[in-house]
SEFIZA-3560 file (N, C-alpha, C; in Angstrom, 3 decimals):
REM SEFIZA-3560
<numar><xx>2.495</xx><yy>5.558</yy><zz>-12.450</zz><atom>N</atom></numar>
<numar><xx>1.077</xx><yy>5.316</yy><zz>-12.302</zz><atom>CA</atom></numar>
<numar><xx>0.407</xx><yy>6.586</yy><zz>-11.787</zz><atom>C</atom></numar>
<numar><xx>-0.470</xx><yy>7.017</yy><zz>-12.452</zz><atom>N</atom></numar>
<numar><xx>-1.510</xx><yy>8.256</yy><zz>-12.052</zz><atom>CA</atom></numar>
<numar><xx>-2.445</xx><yy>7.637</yy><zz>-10.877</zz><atom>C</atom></numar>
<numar><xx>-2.534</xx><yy>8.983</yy><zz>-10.295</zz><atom>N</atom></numar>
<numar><xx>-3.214</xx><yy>9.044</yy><zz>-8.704</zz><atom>CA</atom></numar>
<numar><xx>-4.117</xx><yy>10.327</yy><zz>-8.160</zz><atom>C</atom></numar>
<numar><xx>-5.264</xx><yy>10.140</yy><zz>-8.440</zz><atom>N</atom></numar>
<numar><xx>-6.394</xx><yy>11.020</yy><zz>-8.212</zz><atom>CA</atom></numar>
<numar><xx>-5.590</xx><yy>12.173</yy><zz>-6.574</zz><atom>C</atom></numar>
<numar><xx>-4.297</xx><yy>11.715</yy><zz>-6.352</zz><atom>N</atom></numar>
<numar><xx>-3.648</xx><yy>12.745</yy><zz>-5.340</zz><atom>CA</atom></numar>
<numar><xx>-2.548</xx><yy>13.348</yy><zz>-5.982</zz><atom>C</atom></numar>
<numar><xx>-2.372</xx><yy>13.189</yy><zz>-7.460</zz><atom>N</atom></numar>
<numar><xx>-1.193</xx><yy>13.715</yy><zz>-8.195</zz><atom>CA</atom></numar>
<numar><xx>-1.819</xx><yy>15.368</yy><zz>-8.470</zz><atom>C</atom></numar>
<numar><xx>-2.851</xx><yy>15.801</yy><zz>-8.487</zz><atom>N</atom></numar>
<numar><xx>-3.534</xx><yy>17.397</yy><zz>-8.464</zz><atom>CA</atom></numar>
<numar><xx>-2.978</xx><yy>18.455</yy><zz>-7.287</zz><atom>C</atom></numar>
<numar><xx>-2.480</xx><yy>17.560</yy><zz>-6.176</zz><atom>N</atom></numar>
<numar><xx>-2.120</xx><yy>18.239</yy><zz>-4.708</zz><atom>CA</atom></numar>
<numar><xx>-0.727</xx><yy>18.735</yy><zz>-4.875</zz><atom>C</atom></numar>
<numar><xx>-0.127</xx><yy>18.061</yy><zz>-6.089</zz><atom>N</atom></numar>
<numar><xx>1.400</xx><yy>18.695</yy><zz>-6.297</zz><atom>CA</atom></numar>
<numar><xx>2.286</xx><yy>18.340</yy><zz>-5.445</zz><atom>C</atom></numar>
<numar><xx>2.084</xx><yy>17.325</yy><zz>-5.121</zz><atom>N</atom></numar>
<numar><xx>3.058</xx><yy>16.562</yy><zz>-3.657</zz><atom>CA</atom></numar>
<numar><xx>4.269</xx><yy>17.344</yy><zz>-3.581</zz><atom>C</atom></numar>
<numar><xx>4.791</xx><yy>17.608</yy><zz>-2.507</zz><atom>N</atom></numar>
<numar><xx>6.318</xx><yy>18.262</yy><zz>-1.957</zz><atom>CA</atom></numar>
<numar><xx>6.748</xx><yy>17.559</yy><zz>-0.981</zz><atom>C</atom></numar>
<numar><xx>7.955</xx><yy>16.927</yy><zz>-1.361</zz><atom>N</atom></numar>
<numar><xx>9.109</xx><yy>16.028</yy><zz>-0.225</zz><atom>CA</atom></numar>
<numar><xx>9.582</xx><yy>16.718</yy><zz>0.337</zz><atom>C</atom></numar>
<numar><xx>10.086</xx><yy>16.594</yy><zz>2.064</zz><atom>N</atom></numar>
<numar><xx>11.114</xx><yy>17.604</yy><zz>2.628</zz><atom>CA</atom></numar>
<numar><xx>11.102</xx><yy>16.561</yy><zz>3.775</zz><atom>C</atom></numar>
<numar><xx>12.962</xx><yy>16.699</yy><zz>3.767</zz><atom>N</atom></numar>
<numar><xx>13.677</xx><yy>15.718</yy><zz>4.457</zz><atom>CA</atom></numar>
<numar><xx>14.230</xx><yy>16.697</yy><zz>5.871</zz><atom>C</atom></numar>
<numar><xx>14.144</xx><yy>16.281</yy><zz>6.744</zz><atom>N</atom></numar>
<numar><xx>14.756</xx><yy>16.780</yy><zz>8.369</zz><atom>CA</atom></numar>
<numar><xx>15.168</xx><yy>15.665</yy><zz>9.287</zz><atom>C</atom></numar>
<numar><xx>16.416</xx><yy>16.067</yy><zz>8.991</zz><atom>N</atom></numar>
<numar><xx>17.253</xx><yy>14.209</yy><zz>9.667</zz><atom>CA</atom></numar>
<numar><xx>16.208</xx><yy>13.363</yy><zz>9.583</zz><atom>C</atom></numar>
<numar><xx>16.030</xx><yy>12.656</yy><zz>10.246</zz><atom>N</atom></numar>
<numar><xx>15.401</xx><yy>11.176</yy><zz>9.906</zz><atom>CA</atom></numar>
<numar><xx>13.606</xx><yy>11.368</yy><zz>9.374</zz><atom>C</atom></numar>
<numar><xx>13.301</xx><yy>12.390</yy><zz>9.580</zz><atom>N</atom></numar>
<numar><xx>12.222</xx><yy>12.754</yy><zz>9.052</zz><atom>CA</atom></numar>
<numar><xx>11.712</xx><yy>13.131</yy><zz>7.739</zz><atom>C</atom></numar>
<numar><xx>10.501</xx><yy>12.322</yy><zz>7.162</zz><atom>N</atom></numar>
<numar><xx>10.166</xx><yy>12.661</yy><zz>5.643</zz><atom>CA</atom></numar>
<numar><xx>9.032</xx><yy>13.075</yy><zz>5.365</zz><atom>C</atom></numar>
<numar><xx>8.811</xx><yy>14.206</yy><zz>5.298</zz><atom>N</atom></numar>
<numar><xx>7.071</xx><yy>15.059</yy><zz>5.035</zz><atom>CA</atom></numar>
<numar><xx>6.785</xx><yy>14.799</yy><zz>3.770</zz><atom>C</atom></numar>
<numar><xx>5.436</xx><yy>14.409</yy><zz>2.954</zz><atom>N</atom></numar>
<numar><xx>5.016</xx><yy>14.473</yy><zz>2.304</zz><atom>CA</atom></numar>
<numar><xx>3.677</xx><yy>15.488</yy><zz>2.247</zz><atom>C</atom></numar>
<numar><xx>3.969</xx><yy>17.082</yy><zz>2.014</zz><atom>N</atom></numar>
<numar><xx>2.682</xx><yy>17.847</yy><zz>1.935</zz><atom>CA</atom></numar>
<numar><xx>1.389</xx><yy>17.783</yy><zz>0.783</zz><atom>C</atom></numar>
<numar><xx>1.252</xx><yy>17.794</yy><zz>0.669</zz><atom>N</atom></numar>
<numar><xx>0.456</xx><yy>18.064</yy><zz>-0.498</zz><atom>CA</atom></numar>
<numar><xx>-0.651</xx><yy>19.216</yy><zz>-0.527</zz><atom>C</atom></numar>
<numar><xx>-1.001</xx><yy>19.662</yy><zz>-1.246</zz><atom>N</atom></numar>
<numar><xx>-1.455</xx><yy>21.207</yy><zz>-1.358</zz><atom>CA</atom></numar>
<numar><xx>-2.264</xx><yy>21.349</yy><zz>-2.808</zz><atom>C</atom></numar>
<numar><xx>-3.428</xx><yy>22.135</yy><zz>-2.532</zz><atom>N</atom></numar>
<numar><xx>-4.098</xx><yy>22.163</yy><zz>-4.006</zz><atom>CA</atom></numar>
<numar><xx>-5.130</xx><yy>23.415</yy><zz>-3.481</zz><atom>C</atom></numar>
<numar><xx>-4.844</xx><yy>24.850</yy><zz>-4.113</zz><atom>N</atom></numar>
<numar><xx>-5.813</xx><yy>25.957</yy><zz>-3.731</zz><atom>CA</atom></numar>
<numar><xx>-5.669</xx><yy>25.835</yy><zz>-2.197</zz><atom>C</atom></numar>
<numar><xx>-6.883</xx><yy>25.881</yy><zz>-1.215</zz><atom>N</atom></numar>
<numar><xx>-6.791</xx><yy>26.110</yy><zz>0.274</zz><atom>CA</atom></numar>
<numar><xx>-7.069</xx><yy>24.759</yy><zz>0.512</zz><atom>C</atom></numar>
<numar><xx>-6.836</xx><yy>23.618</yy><zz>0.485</zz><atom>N</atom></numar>
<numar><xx>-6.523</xx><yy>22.278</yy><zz>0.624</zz><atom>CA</atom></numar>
<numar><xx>-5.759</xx><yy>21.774</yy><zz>0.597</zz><atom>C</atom></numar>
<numar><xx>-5.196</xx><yy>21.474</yy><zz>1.761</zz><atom>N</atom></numar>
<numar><xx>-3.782</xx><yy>20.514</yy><zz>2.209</zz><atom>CA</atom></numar>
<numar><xx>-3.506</xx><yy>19.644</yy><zz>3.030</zz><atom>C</atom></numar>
<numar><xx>-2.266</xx><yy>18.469</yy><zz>2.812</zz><atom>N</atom></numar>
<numar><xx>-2.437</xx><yy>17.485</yy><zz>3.998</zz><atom>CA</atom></numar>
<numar><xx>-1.036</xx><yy>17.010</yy><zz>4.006</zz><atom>C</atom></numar>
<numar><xx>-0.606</xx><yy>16.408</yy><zz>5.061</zz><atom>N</atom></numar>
<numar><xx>0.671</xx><yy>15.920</yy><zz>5.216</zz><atom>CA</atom></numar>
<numar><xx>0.499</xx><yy>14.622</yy><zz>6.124</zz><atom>C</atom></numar>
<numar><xx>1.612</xx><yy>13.800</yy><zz>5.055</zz><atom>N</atom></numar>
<numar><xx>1.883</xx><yy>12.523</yy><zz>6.124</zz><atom>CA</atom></numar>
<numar><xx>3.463</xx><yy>12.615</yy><zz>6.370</zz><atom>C</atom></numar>
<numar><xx>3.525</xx><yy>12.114</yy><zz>7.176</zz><atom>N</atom></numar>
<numar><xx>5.139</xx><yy>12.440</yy><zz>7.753</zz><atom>CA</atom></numar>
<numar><xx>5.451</xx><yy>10.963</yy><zz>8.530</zz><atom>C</atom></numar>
<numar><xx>6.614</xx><yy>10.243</yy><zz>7.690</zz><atom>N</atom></numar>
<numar><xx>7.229</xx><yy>9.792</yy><zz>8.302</zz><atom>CA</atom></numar>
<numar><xx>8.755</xx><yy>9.378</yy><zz>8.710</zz><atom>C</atom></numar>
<numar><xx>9.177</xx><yy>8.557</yy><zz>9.410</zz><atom>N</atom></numar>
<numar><xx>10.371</xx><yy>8.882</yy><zz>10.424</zz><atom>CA</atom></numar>
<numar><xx>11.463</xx><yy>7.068</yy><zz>9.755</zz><atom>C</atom></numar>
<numar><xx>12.654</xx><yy>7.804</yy><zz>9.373</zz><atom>N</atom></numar>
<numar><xx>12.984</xx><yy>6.344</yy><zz>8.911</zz><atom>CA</atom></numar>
<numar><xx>14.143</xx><yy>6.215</yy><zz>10.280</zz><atom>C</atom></numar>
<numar><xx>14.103</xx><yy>4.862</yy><zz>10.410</zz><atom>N</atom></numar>
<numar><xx>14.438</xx><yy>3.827</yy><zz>11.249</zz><atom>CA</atom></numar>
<numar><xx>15.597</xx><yy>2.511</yy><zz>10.954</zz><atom>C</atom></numar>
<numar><xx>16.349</xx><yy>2.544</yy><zz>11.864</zz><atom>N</atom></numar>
<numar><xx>17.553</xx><yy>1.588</yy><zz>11.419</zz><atom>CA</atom></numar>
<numar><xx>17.061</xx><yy>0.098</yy><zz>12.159</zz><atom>C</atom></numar>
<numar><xx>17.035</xx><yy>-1.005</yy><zz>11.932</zz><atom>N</atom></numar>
<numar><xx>16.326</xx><yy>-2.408</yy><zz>12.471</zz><atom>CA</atom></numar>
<numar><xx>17.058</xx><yy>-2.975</yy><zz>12.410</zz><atom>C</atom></numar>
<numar><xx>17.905</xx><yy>-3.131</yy><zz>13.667</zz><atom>N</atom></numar>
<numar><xx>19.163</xx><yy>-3.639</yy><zz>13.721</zz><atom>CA</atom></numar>
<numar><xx>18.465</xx><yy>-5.393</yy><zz>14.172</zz><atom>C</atom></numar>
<numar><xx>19.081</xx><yy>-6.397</yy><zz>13.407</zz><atom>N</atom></numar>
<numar><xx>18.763</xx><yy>-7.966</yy><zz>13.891</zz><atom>CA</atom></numar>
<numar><xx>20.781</xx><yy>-8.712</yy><zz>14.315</zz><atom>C</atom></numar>
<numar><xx>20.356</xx><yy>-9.483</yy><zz>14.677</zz><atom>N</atom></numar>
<numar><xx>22.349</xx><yy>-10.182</yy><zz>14.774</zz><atom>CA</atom></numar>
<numar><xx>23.174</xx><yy>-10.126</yy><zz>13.420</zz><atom>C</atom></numar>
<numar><xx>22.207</xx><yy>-10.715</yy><zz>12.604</zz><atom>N</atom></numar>
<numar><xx>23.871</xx><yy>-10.449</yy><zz>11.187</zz><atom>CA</atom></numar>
<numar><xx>23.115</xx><yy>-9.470</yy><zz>10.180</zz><atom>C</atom></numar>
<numar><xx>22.160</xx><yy>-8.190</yy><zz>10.612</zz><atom>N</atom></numar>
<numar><xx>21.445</xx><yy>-7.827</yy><zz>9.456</zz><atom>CA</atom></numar>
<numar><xx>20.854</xx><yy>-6.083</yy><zz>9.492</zz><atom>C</atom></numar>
<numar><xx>21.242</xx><yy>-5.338</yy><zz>9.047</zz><atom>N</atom></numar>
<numar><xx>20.446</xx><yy>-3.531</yy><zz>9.750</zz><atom>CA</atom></numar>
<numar><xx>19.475</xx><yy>-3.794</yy><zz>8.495</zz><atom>C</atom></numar>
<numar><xx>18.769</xx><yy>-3.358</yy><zz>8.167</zz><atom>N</atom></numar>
<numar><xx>17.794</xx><yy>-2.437</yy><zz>7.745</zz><atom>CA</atom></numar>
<numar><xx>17.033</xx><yy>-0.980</yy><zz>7.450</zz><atom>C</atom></numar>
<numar><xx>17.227</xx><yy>-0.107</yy><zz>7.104</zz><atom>N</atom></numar>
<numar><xx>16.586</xx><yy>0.956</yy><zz>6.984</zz><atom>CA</atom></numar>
<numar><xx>15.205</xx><yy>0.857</yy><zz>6.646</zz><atom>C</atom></numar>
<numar><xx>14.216</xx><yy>1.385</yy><zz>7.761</zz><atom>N</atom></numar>
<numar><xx>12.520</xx><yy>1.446</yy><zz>7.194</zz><atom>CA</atom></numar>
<numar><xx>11.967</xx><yy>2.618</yy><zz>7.454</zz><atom>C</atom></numar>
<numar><xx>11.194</xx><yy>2.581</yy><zz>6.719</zz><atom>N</atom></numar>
<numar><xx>10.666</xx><yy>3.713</yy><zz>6.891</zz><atom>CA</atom></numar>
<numar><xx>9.012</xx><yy>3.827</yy><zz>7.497</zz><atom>C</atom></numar>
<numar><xx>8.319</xx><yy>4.320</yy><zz>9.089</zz><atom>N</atom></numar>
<numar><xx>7.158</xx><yy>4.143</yy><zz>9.816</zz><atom>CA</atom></numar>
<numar><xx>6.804</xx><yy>5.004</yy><zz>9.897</zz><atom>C</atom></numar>
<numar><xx>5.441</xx><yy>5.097</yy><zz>9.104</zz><atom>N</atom></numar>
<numar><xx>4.149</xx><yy>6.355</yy><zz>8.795</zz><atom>CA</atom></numar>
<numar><xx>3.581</xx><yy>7.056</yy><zz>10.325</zz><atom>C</atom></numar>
<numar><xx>4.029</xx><yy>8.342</yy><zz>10.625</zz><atom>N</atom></numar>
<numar><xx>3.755</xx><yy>8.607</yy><zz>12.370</zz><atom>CA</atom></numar>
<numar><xx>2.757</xx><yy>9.435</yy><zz>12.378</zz><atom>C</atom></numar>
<numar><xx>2.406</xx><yy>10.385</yy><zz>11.359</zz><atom>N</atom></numar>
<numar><xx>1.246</xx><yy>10.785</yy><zz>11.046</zz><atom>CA</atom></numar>
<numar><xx>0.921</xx><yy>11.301</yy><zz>9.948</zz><atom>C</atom></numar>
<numar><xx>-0.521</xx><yy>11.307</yy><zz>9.718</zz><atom>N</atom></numar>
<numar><xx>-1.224</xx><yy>11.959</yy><zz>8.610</zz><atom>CA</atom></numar>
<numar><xx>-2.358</xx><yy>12.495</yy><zz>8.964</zz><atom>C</atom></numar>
<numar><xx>-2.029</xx><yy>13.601</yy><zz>8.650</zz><atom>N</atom></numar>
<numar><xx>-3.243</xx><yy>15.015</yy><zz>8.520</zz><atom>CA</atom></numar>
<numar><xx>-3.844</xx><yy>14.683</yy><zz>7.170</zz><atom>C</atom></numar>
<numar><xx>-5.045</xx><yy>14.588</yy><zz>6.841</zz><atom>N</atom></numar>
<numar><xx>-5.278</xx><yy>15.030</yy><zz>5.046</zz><atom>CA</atom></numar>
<numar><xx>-6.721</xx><yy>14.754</yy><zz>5.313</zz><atom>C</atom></numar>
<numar><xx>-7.315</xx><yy>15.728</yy><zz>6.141</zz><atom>N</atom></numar>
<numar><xx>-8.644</xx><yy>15.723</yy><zz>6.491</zz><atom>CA</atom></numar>
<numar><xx>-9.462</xx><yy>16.889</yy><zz>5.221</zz><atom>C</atom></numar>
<numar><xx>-8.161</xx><yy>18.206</yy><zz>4.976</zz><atom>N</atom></numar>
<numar><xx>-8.795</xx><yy>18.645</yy><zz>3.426</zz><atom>CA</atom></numar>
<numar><xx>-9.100</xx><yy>18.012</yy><zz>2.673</zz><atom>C</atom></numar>
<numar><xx>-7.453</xx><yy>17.096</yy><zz>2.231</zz><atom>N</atom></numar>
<numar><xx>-7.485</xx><yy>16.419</yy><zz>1.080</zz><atom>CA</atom></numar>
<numar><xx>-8.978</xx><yy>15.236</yy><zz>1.018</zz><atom>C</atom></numar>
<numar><xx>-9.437</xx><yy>15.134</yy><zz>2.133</zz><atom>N</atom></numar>
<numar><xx>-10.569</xx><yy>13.894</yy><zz>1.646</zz><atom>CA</atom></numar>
<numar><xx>-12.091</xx><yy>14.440</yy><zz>1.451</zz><atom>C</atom></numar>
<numar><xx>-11.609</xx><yy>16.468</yy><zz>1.847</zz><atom>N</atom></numar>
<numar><xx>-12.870</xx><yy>16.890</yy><zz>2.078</zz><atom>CA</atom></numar>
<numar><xx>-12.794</xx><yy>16.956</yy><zz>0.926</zz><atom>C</atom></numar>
<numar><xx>-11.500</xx><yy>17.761</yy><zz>-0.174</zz><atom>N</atom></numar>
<numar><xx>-11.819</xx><yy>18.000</yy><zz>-1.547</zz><atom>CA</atom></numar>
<numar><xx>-12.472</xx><yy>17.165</yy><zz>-2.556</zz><atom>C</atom></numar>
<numar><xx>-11.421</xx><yy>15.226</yy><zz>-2.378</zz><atom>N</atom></numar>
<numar><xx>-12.534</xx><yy>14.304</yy><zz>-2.875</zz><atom>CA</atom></numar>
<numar><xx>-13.308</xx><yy>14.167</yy><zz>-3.027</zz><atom>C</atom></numar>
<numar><xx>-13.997</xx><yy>14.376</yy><zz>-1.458</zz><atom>N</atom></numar>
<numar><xx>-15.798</xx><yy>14.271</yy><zz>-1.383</zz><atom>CA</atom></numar>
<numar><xx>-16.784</xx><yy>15.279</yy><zz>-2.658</zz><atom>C</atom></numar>
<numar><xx>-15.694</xx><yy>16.918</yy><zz>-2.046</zz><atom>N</atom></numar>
<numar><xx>-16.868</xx><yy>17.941</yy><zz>-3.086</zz><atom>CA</atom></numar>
<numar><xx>-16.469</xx><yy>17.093</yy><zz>-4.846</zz><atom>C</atom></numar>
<numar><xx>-15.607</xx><yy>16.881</yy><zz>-4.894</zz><atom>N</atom></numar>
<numar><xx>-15.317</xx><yy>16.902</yy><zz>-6.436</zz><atom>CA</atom></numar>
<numar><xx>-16.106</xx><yy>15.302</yy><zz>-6.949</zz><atom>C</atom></numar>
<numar><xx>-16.401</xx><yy>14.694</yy><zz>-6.043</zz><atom>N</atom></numar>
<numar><xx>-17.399</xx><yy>13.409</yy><zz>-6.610</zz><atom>CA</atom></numar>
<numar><xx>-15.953</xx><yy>12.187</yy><zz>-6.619</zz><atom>C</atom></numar>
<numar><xx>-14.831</xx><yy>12.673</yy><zz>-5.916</zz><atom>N</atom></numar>
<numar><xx>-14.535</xx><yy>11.474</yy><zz>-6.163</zz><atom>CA</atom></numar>
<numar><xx>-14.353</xx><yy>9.811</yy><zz>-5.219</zz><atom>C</atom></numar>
<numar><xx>-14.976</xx><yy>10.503</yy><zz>-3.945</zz><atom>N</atom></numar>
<numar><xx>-15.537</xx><yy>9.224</yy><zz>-3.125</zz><atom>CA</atom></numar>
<numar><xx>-16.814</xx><yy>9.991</yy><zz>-2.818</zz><atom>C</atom></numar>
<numar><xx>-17.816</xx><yy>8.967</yy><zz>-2.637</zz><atom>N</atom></numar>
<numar><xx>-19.295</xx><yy>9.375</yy><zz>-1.749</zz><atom>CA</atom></numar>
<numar><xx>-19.314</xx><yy>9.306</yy><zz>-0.032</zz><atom>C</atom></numar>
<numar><xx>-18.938</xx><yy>8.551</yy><zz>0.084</zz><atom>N</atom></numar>
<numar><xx>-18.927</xx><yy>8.298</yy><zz>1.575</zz><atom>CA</atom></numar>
<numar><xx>-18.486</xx><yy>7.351</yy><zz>2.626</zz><atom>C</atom></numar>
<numar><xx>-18.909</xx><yy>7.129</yy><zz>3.432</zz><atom>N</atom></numar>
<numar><xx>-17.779</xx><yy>6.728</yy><zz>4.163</zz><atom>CA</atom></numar>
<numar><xx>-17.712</xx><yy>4.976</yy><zz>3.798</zz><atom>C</atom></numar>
<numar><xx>-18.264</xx><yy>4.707</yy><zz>2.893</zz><atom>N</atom></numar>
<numar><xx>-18.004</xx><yy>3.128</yy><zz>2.346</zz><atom>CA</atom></numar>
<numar><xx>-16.413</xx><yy>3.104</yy><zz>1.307</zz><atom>C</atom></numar>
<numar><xx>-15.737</xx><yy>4.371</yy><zz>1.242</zz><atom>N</atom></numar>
<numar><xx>-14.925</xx><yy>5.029</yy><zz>0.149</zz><atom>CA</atom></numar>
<numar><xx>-13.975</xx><yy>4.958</yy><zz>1.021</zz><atom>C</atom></numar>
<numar><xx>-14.117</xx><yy>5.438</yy><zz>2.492</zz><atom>N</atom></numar>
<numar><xx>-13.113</xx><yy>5.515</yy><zz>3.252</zz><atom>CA</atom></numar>
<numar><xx>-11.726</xx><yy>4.254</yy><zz>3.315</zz><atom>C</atom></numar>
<numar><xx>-11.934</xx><yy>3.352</yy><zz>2.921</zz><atom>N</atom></numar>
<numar><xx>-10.668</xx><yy>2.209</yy><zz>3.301</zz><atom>CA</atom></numar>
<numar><xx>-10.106</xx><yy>2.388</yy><zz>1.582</zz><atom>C</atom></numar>
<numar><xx>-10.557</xx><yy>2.697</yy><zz>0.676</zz><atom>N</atom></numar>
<numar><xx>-9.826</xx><yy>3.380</yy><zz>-0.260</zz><atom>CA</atom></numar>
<numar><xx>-8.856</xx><yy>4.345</yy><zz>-0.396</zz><atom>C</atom></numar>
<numar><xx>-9.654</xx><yy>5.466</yy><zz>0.429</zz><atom>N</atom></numar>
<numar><xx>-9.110</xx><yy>6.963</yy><zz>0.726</zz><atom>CA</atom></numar>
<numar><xx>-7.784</xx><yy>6.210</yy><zz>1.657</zz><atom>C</atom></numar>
<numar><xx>-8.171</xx><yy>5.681</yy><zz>2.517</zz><atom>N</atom></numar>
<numar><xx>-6.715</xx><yy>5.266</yy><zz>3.139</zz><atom>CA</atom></numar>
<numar><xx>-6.137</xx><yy>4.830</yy><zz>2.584</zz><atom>C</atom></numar>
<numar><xx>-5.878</xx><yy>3.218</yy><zz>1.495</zz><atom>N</atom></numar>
<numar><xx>-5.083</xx><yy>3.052</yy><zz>0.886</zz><atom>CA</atom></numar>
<numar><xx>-4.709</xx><yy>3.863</yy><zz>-0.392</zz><atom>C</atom></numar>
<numar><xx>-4.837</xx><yy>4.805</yy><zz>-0.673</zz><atom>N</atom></numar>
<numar><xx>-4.561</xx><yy>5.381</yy><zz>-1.794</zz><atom>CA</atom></numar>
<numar><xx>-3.589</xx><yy>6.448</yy><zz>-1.235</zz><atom>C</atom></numar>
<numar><xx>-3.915</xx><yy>7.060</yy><zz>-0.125</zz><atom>N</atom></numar>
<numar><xx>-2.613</xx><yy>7.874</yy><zz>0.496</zz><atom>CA</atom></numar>
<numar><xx>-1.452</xx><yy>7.338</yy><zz>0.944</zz><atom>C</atom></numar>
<numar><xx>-2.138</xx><yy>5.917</yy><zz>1.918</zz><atom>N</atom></numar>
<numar><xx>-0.545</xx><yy>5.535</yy><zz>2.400</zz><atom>CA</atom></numar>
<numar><xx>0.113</xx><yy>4.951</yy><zz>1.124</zz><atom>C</atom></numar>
<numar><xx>-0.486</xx><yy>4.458</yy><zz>0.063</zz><atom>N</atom></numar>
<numar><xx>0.226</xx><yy>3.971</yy><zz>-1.140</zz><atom>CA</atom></numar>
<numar><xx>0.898</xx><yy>4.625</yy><zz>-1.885</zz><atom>C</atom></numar>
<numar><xx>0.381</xx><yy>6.258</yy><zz>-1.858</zz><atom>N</atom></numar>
<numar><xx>0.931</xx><yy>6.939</yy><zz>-2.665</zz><atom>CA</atom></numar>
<numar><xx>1.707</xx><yy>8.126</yy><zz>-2.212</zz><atom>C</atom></numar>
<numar><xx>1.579</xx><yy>8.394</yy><zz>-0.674</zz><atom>N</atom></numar>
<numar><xx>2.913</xx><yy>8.632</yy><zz>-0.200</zz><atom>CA</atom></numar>
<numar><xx>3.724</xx><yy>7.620</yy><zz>0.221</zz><atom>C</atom></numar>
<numar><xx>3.572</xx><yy>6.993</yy><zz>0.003</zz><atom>N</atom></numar>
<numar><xx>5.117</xx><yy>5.413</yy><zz>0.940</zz><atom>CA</atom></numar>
<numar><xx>6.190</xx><yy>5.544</yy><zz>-0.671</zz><atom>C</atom></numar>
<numar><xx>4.721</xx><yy>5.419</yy><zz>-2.406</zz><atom>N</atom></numar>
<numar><xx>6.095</xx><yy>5.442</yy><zz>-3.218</zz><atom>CA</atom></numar>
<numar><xx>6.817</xx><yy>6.543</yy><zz>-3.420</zz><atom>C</atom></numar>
<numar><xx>6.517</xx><yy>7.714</yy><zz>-2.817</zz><atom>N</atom></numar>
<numar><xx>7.350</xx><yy>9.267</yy><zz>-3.314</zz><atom>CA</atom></numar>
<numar><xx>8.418</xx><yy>9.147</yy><zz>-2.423</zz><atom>C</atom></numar>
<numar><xx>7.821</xx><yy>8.631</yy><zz>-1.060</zz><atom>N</atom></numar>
<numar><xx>8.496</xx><yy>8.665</yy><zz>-0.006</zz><atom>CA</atom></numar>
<numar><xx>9.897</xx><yy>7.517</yy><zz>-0.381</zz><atom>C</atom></numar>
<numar><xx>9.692</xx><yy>6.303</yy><zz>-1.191</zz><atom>N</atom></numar>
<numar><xx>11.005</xx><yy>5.533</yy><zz>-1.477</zz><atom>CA</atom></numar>
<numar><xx>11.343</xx><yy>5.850</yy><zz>-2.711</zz><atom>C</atom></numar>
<numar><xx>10.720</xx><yy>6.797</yy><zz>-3.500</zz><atom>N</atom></numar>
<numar><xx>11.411</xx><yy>6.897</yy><zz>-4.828</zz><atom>CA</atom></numar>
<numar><xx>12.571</xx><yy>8.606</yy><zz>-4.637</zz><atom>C</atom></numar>
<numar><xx>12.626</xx><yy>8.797</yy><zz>-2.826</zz><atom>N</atom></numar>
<numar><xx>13.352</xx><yy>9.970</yy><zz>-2.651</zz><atom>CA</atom></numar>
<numar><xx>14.271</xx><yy>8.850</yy><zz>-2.194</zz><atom>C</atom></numar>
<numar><xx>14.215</xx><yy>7.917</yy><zz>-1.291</zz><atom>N</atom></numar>
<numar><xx>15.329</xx><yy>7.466</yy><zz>-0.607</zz><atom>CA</atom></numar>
<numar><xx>15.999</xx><yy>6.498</yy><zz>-1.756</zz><atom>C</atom></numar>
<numar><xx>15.580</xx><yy>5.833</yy><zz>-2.059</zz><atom>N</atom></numar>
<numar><xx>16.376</xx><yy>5.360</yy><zz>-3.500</zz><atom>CA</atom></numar>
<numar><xx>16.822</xx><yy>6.265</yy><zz>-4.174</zz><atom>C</atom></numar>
<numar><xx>16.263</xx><yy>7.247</yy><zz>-5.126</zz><atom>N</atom></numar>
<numar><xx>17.336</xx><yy>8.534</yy><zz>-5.393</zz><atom>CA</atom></numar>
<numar><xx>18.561</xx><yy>9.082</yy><zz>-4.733</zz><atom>C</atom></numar>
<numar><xx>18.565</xx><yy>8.911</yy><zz>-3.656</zz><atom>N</atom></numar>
<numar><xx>19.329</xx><yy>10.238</yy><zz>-2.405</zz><atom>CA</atom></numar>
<numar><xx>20.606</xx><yy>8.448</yy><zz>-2.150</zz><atom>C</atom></numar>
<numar><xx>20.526</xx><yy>7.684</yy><zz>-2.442</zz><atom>N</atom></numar>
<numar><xx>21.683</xx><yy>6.669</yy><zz>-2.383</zz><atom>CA</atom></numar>
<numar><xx>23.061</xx><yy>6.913</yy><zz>-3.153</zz><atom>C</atom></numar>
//
């Protein structure tokens, strides 16, 4: 699925339990980074993965100039469209890397 954040050229980079997602386009860039986690229950672990931060204050300035949100009524978009579209790069590395 195409993603008005597929222009930024996304780059994965793994550091022990840590997973950066940069993204970069000309002098515009942003990173969400998050930290995967073992969820241990009585008969059950889990591996998850919890979003600890995101920078991408370029990335929403570039949107803005290029017309592709207006303003801040755009904003709960702009959020789901990043955490959506780094969470799938972010599991289509850890599913790969199995």
């Amino acid at each position: 699925m195409s993603s008005v954040l597929d222009i930024f050229n996304p780059q994965l980079t793994r550091s022990g339990s840590t997973i950066s997602v940069t993204y970069c386009h000309g002098e515009y860039s942003g990173v969400c980074i998050y930290e995967e986690r073992a969820l241990r229950g009585p008969k059950l672990t889990q591996s998850i993965v919890i979003l600890v931060s995101c920078d991408m204050g370029d990335v929403i300035e570039w949107l803005y100039r290029e017309g592709k949100i207006f303003g801040s009524g755009d904003m709960e978009w702009v959020n789901r469209e990043i955490r959506d579209h780094s969470l799938s790069l972010v599991d289509h590395l850890r599913t790969s890397s199995r």
